[in-house]
C-alpha positions in Angstrom: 102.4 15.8 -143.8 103.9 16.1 -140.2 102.4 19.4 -139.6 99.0 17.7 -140.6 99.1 14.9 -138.6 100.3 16.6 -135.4 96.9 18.8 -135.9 95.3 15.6 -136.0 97.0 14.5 -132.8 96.0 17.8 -130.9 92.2 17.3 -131.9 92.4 14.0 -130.5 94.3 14.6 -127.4 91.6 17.5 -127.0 88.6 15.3 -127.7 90.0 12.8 -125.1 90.2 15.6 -122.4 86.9 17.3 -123.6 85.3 13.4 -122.7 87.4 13.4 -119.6 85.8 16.4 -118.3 82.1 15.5 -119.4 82.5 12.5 -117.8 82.9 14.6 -113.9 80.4 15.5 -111.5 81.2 18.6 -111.4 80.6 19.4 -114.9 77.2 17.2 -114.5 76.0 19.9 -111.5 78.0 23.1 -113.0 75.8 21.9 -116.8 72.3 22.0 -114.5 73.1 24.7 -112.7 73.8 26.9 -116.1 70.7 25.9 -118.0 68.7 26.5 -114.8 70.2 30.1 -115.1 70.1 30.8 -118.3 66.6 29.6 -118.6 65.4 31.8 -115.4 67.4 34.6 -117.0 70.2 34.5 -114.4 73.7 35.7 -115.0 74.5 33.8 -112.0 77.0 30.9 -112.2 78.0 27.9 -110.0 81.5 27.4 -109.1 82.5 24.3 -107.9 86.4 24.5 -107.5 86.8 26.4 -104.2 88.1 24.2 -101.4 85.8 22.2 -99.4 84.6 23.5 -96.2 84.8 20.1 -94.1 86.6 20.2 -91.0 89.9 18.7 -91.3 90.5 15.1 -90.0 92.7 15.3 -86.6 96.2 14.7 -87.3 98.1 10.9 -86.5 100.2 12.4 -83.7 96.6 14.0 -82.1 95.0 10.1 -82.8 97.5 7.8 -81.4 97.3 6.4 -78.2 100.2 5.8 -75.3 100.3 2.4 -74.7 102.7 0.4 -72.3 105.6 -1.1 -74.5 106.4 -5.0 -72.6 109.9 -4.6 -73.9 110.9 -2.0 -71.0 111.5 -5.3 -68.9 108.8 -7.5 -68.0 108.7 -9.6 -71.3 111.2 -12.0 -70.2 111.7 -15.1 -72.6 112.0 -16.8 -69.5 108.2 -16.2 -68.7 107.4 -16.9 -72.1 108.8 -19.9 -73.2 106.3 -22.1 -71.3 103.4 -19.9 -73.6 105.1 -21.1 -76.7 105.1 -17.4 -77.7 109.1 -16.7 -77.9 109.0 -16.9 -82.1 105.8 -13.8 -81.4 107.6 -11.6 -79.2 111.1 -12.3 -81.3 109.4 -10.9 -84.4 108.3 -7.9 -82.9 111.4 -7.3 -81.1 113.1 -7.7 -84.6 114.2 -4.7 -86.2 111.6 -5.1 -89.0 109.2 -5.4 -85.8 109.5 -2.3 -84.3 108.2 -0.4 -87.7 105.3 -2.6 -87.7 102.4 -1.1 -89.8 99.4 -0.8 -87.9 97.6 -3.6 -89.9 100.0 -5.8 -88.3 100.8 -4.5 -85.1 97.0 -5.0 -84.5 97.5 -8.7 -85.6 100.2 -9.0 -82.9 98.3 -7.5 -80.2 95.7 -9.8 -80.2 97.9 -13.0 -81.2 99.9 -12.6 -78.2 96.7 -11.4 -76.0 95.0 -14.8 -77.0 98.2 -16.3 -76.4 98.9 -14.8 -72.8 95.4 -15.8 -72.3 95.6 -19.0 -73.0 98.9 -19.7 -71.4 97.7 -18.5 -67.9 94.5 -20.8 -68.0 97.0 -23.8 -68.8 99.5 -22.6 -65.9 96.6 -22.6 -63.3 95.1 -26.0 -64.5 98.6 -27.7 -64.6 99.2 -26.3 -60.9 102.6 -24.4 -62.5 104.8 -22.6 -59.7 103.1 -19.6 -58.1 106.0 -17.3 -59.2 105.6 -18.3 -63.1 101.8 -17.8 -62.6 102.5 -14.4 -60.7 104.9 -13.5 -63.9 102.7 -14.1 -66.8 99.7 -12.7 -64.5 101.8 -9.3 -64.6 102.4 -9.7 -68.3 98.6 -10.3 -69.2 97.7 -7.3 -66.5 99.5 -5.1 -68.7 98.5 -6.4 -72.3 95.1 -6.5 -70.8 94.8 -3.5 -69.5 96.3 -1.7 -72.6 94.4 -4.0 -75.0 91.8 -1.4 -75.9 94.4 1.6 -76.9 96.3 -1.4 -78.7 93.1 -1.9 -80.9 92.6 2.0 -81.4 95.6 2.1 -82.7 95.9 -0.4 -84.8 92.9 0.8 -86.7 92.6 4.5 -86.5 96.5 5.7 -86.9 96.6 3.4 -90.5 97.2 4.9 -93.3 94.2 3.0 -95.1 91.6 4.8 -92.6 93.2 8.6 -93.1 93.1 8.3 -96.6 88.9 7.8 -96.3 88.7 11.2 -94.9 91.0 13.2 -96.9 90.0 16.4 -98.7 92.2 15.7 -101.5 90.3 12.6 -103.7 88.0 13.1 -106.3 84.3 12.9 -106.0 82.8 9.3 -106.8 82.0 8.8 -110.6 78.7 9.4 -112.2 78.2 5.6 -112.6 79.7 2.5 -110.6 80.3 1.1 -107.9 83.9 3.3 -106.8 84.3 0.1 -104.4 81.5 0.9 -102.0 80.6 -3.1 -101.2 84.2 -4.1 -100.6 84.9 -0.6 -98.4 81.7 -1.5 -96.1 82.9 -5.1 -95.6 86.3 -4.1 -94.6 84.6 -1.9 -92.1 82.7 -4.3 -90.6 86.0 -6.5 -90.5 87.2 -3.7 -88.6 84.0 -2.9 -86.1 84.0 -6.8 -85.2 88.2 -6.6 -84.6 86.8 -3.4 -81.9 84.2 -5.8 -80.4 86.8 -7.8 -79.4 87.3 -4.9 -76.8 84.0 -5.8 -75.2 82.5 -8.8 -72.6 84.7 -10.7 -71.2 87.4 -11.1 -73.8 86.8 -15.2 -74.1 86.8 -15.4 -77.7 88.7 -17.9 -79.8 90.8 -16.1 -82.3 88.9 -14.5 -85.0 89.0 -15.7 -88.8 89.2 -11.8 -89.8 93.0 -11.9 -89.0 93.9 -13.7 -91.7 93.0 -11.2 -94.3 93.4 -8.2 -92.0 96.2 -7.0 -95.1 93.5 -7.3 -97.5 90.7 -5.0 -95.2 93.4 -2.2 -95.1 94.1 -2.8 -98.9 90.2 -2.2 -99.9 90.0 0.4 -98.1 93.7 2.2 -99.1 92.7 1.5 -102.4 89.2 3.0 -102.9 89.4 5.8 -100.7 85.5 5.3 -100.5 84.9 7.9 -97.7 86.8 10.7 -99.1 85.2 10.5 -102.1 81.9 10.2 -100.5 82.7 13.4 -98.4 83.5 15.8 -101.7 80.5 14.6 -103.6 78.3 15.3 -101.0 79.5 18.9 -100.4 79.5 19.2 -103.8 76.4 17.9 -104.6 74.9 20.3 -101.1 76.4 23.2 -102.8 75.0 22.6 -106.4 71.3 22.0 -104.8 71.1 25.4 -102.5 72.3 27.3 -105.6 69.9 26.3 -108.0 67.4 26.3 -104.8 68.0 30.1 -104.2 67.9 30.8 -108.4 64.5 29.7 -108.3 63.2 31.2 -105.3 65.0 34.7 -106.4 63.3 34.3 -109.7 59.7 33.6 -108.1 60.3 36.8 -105.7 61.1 39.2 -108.8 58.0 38.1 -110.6 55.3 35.1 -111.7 57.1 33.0 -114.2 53.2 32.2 -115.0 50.0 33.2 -114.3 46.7 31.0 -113.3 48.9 28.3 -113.2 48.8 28.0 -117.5 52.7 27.3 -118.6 54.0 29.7 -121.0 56.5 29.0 -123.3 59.4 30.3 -121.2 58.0 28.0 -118.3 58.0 24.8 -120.5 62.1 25.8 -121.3 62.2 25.7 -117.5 60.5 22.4 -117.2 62.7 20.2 -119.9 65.9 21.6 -118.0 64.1 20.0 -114.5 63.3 16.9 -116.8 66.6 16.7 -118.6 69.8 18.1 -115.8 67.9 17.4 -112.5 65.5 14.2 -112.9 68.1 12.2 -115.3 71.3 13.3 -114.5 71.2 14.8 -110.9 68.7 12.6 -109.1 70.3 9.7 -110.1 73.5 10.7 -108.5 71.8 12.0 -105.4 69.9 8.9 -104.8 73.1 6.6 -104.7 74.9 9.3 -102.6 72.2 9.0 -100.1 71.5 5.3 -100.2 75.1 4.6 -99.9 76.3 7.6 -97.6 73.4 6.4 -95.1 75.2 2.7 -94.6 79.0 4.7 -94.8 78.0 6.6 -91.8 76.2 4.1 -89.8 79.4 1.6 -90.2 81.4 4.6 -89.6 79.8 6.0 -86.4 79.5 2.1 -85.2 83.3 1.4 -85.7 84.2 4.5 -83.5 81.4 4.0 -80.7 83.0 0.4 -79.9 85.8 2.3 -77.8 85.8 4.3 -74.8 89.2 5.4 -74.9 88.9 7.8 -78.4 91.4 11.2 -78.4 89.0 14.2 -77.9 89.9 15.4 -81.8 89.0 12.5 -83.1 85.6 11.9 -81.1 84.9 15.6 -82.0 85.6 15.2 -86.1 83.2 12.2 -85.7 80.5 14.1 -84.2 80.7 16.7 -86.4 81.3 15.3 -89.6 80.5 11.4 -89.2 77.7 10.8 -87.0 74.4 11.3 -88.7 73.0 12.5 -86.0 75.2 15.6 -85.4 76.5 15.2 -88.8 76.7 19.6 -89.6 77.8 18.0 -93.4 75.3 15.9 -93.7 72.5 18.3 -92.4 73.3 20.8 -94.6 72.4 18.2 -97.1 68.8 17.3 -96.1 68.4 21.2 -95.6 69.9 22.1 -99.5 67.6 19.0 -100.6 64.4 19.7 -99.1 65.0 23.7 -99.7 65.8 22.3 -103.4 62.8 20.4 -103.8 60.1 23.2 -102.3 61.8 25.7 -104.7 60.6 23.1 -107.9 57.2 22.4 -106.6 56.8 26.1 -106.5 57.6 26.6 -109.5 55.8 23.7 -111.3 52.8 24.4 -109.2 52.9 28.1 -110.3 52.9 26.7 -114.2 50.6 23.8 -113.7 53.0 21.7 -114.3 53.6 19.4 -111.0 53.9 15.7 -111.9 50.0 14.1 -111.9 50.1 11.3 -109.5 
């Protein structure tokens, strides 16, 4: 009885794994990709688990930006008391304050640069004495002058924005969302935090900070880009395979002649119909749709700042940027090659799609 359920319990735990693994991308593009060859006759076969070839985002130490730290001196609480900002500068001088996250030492930077700010407009109205103006004057100099490295930093040495350009994630799911609404909004949260950098820094303090936690959550969380980034490599690699079966197939020989289908062509047909238009396209479209708006926020967010570490700039130009984007070309080029290599084919058979 033991022996027989335990057999029962392996068949299960096997049928739970066997669903697991239907339920992947890759086994979606490796499936197409091995009716395609065995229908063509191919002993060729796709293999999807090498590592991805995408350049390596820069490491934290090569992001991070030097920027003037006001406890070597000049952040006096005696300057500060008249700004109401001595609870502000305590906390970060705390011991818990000097490990600030980036999420919050972003909030601090602009809390007490709105606070600075304000306090020096109030000083000159209220005629203060010229040596307290002077003071905060050399405070705000610094913060102000630093202000843009602060917001770099705050944003592009967290934790939450490395994790969208790891290699390690998964690709995104066959079907669902995999958090692509709330990652964009965070990122937008984000590009209008940069903005702050620009004009002539007169802005009342921004709603955003209040839920800055929950933007760096979203996007810890999902891990939207990352998983982005493997799908389309993965999904580049799977179409310039099956691209180059067919167009090796069509150099060898006519799969048909006077453009009448044969048997072996209509074989070739449902696997276009039932691996590529159903399951493939589907994916692909999203991808696109999606990776278009992921790379526009992307490329935006970064272009707010002049002050970005030349690693960094150069992963964004050649992985983010659509423009210069050498990932995302290769993608247009394996799709376009992908979809001349069908209408070949189906125009050889008299099979392309009547309009």
């Amino acid at each position: 009885m033991q022996t027989r359920c335990a057999h029962i319990l392996v068949l299960l735990i096997a049928l739970i794994l066997s669903g697991c693994d239907q339920g992947r991308p890759e086994t979606m593009m490796e499936t197409y990709s091995s009716r395609l060859a065995n229908s063509l006759n191919s002993d060729k076969q796709l293999d999807l688990s090498s590592p991805l070839k995408i350049p390596v985002f820069p490491r934290r130490r090569d992001r991070i930006l030097p920027v003037k730290d006001l406890r070597q001196g000049l952040l006096e609480v005696f300057n500060l008391r008249h700004c109401r900002l001595i609870h502000l500068v305590a906390e970060r001088n705390s011991s818990l304050g000097k490990v600030m996250p980036p999420s919050k030492q972003l909030v601090y930077e602009i809390e007490l640069f709105i606070g600075l700010r304000d306090c020096l407009q109030q000083l000159k109205m209220a005629n203060a004495e010229p040596e307290l103006i002077t003071q905060v004057e050399s405070i705000f100099r610094i913060k102000s002058d630093n202000f843009e490295k602060a917001l770099w930093n705050g944003i592009f040495i967290s934790e939450a924005v490395e994790r969208n350009f790891s290699l390690s994630e998964p690709a995104l799911s066959l079907d669902g969302e995999d958090g692509f609404q709330q990652s964009v909004r965070a990122l937008e949260v984000l590009d209008q935090i940069a903005a702050l950098n620009k004009g002539n820094r007169d802005w009342t303090r921004p709603e955003a900070l209040d839920q800055m936690e929950q933007q760096y959550q979203t996007l810890y969380n999902h891990r939207y880009g990352s998983r982005w980034l493997r799908s389309l490599y993965l999904v580049t690699q799977t179409l310039r395979f099956n691209a180059e079966l067919i167009q090796h197939r069509l150099q060898q020989r006519p799969l048909c002649y006077n453009q009448t289908a044969t048997s072996k062509a209509n074989i070739v047909k449902n696997v276009f119909q039932k691996y590529y238009i159903s399951q493939l396209q589907p994916y692909m479209a999203r991808l696109d749709q999606q990776g278009k708006i992921w790379l526009r926020i992307n490329t935006q967010l970064i272009n707010q700042f002049t002050v970005t570490p030349a690693s960094t700039k150069n992963y964004y130009t050649r992985v983010i940027d659509p423009e210069t984007s050498q990932l995302w070309h290769n993608y247009l080029e394996a799709r376009n090659q992908h979809t001349k290599a069908w209408q070949n084919l189906l125009r050889q058979c008299g099979l392309m799609p009547k309009r």
